[in-house]
C-alpha positions, 0 to 999 in steps of 0.5 A: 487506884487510891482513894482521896478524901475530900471536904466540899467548900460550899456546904462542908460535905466529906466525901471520897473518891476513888481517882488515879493519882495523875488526875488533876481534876477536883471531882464534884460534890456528891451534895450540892454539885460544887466543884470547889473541895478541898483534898485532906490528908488521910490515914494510911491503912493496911491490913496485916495478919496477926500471925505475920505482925507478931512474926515481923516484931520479932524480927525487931526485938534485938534479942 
């Protein structure tokens, strides 16, 4: 399940939520209880070994 970052309306509190992506509706702020947030687009992260990185940078390298 992904987590959706999201900014309440109401009082401007950041939060994040742990939700299937089928969800549709807008959780509850952890703050003041609104349900009134907005979702915000988050950066992607994934974790990658430093030894499987270097390995698929050189698969790049054109050399």
């Amino acid at each position: 399940m992904p987590i959706f970052e999201y900014t309440c309306l109401k009082c401007a509190h950041r939060f994040e939520k742990l939700q299937k992506s089928s969800t549709v509706a807008s959780p509850e702020c952890p703050e003041c209880g609104s349900l009134d947030v907005r979702k915000e687009l988050s950066a992607f992260s994934s974790a990658v070994s430093s030894s499987s990185a270097a390995g698929a940078a050189g698969c790049f390298s054109g050399g």
